[in-house]
Residue frames as a rotation matrix with the C-alpha (Angstrom) as fourth column:
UNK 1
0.564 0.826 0.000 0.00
0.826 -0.564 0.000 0.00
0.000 0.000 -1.000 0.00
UNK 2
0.428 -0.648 -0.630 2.80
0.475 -0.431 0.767 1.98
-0.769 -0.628 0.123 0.92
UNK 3
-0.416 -0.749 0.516 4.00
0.626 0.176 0.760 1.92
-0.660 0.639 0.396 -2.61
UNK 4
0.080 0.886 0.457 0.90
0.990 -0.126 0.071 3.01
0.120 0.446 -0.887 -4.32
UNK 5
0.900 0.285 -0.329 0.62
0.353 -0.920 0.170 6.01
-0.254 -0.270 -0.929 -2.33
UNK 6
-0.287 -0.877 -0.384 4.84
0.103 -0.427 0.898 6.88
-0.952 0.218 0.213 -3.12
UNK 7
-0.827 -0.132 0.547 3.94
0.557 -0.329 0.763 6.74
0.079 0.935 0.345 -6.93
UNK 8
0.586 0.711 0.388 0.66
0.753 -0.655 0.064 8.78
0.299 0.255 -0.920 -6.63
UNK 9
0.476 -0.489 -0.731 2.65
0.205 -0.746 0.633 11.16
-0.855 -0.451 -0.255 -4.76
UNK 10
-0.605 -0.792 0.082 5.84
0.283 -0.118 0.952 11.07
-0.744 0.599 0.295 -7.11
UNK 11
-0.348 0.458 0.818 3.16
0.919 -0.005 0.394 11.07
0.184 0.889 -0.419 -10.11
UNK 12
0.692 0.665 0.282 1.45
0.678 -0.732 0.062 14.15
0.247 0.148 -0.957 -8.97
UNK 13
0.492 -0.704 -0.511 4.75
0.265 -0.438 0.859 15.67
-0.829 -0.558 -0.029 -8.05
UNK 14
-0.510 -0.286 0.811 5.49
0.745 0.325 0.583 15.43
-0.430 0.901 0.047 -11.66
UNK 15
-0.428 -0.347 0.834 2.84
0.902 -0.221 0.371 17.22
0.055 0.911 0.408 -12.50
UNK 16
0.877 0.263 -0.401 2.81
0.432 -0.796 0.424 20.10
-0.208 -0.546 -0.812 -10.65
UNK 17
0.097 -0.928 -0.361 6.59
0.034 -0.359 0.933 20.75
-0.995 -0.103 -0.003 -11.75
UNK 18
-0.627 0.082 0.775 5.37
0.767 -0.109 0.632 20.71
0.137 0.991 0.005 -15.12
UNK 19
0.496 0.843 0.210 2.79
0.805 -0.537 0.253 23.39
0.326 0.044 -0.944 -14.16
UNK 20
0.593 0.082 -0.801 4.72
0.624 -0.676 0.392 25.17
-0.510 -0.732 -0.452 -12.63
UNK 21
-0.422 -0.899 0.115 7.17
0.228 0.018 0.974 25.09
-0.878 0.437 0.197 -15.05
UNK 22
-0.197 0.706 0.680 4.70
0.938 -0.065 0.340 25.89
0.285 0.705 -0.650 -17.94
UNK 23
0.629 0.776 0.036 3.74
0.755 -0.622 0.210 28.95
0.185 -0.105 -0.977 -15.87
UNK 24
0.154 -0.677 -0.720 7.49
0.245 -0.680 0.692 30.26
-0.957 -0.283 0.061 -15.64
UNK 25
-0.618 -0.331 0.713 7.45
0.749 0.029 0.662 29.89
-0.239 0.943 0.230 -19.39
UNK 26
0.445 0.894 0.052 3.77
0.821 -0.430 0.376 31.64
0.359 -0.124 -0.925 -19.55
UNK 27
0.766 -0.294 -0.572 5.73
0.495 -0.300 0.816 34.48
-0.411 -0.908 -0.085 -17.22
UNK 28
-0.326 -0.925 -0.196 9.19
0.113 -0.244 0.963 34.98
-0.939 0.291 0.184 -18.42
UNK 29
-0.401 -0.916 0.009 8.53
0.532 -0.224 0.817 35.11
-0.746 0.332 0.577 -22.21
UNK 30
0.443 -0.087 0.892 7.12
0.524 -0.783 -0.336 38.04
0.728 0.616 -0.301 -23.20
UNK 31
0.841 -0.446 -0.306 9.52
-0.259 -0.828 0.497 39.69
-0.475 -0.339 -0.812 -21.75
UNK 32
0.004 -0.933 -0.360 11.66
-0.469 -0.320 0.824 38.51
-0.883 0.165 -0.439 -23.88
UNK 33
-0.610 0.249 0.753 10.07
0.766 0.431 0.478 36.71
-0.205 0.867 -0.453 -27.10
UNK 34
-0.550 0.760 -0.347 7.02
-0.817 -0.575 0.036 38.25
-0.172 0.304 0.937 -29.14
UNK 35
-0.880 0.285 0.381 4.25
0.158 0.930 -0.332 35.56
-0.449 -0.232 -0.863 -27.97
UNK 36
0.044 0.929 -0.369 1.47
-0.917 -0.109 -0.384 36.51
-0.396 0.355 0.847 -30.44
UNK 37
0.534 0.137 -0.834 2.35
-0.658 0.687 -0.309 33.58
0.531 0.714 0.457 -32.97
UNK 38
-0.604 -0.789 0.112 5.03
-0.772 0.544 -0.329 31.73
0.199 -0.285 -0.938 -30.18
UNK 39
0.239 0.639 -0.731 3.58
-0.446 0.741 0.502 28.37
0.863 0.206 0.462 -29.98
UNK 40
-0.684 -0.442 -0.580 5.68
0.422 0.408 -0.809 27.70
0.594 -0.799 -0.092 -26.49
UNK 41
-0.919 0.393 0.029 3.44
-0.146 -0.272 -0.951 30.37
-0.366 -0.878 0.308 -24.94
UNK 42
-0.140 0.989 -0.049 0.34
-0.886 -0.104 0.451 28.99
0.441 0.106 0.891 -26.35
UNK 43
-0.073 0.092 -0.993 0.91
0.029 0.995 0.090 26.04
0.997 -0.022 -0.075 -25.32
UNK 44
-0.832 -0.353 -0.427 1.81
0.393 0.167 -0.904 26.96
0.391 -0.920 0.000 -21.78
UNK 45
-0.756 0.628 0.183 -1.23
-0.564 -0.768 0.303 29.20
0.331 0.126 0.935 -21.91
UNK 46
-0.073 0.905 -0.418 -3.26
-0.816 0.187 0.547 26.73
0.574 0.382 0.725 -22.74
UNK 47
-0.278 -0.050 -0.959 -1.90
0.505 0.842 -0.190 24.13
0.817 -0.537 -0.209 -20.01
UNK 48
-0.982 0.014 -0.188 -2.41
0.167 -0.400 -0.901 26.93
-0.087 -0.916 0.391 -17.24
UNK 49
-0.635 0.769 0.070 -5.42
-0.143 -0.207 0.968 28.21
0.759 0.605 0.241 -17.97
UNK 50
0.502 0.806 -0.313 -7.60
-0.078 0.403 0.912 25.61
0.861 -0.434 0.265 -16.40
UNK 51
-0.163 -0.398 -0.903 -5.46
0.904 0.306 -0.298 25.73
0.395 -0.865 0.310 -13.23
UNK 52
-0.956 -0.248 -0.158 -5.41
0.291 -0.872 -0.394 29.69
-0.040 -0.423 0.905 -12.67
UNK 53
-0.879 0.417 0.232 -8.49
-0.116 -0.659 0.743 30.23
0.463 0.626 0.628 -13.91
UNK 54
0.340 0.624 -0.704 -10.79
0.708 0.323 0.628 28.54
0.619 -0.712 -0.332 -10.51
UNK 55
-0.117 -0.195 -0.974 -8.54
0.946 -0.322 -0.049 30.64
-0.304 -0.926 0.222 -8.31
UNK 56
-0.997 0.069 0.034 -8.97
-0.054 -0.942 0.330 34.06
0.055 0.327 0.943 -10.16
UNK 57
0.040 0.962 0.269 -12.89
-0.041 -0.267 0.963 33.51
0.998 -0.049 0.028 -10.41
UNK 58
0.156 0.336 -0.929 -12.64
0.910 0.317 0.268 32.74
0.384 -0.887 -0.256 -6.16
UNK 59
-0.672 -0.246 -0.698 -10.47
0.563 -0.782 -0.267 36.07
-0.481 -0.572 0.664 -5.53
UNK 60
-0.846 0.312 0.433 -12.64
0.208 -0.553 0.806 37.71
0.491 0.772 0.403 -7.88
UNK 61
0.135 0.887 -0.441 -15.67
0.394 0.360 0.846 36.45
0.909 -0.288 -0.301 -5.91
UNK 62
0.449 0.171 -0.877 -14.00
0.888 -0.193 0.417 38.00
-0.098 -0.966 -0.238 -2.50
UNK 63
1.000 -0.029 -0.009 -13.11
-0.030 -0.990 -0.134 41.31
-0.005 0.134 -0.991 -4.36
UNK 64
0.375 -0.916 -0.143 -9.20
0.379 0.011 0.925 40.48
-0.846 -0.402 0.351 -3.90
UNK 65
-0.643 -0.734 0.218 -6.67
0.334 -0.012 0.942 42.04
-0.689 0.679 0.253 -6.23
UNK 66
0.483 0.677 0.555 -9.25
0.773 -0.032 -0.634 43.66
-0.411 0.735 -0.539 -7.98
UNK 67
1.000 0.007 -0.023 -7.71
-0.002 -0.930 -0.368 47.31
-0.024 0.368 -0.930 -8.40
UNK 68
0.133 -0.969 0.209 -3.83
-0.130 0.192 0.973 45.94
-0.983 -0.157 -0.100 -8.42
UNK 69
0.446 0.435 -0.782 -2.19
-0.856 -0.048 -0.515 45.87
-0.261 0.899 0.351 -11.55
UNK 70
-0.541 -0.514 0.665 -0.54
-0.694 0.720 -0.008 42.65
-0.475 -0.467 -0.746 -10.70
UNK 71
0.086 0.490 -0.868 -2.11
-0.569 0.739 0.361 39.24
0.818 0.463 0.342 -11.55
UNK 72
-0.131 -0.304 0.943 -2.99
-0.935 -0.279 -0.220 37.91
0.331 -0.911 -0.248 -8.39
UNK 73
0.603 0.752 0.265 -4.62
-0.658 0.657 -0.368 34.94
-0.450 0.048 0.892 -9.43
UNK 74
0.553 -0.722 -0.415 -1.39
0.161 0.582 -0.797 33.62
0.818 0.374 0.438 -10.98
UNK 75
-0.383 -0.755 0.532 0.98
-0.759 -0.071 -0.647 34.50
0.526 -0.651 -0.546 -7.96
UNK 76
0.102 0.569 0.816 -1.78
-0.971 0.234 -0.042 32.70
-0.215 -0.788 0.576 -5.82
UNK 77
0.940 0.095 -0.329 -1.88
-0.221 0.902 -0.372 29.46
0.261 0.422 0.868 -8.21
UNK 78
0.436 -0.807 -0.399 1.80
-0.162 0.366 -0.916 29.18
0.885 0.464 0.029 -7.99
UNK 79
-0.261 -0.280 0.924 1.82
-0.915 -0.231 -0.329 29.86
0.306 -0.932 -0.196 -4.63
UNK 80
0.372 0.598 0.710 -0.63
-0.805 0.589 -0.074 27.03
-0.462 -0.543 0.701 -4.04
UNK 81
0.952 -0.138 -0.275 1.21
0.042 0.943 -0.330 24.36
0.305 0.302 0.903 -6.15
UNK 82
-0.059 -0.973 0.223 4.19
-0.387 -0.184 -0.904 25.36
0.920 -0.139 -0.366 -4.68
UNK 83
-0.329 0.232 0.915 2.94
-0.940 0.017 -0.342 24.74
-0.095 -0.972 0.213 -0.96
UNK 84
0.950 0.311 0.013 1.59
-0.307 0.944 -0.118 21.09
-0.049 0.108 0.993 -2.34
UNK 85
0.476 -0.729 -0.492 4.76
-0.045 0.538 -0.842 20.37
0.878 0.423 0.223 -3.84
UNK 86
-0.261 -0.894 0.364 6.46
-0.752 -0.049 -0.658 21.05
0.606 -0.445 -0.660 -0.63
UNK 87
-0.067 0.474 0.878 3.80
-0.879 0.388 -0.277 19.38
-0.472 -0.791 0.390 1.82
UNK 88
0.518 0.314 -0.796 3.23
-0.547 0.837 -0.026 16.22
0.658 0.449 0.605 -0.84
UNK 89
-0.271 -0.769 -0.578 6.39
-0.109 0.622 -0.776 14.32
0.956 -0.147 -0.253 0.64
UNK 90
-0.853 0.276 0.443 5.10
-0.467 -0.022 -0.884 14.63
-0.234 -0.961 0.148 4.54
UNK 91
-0.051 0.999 0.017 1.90
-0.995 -0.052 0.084 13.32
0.084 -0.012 0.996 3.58
């Protein structure tokens, strides 16, 4: 049983470091590509998306980060798969 639960872990540890990693890509390059036609940031786009896009409609829903010119709803997502990724292994 013991095992099971090390590869779900490891497996979902996987991919969350691929999200996250998607969302430094999603981040970092327009600031240094032109991502209208870049097919890296559509892709990454399109892999975040459905992850950022529950926690932006929740802060939205308690007014957070409304008048910031930040994205808060991405810091927050990354924040929160960051805080799994650490806590996964202790579980």
């Amino acid at each position: 049983m013991e095992t099971i639960f090390y590869i779900l872990a490891k497996s979902v540890q996987v991919f969350l470091d691929f999200i996250s990693l998607a969302m430094m890509i999603r981040w970092l390059l327009p600031i240094f590509a032109d991502v209208e036609e870049n097919q890296l940031f559509i892709v990454s786009v399109a892999t975040t998306e459905p992850i950022i896009a529950p926690v932006r409609l929740l802060l939205d829903k308690f007014g957070i980060g409304q008048d910031t010119p930040f994205d808060i709803g991405f810091m927050a997502t990354y924040m929160l798969i960051m805080l799994v990724d650490l806590f996964l292994p202790i579980i």
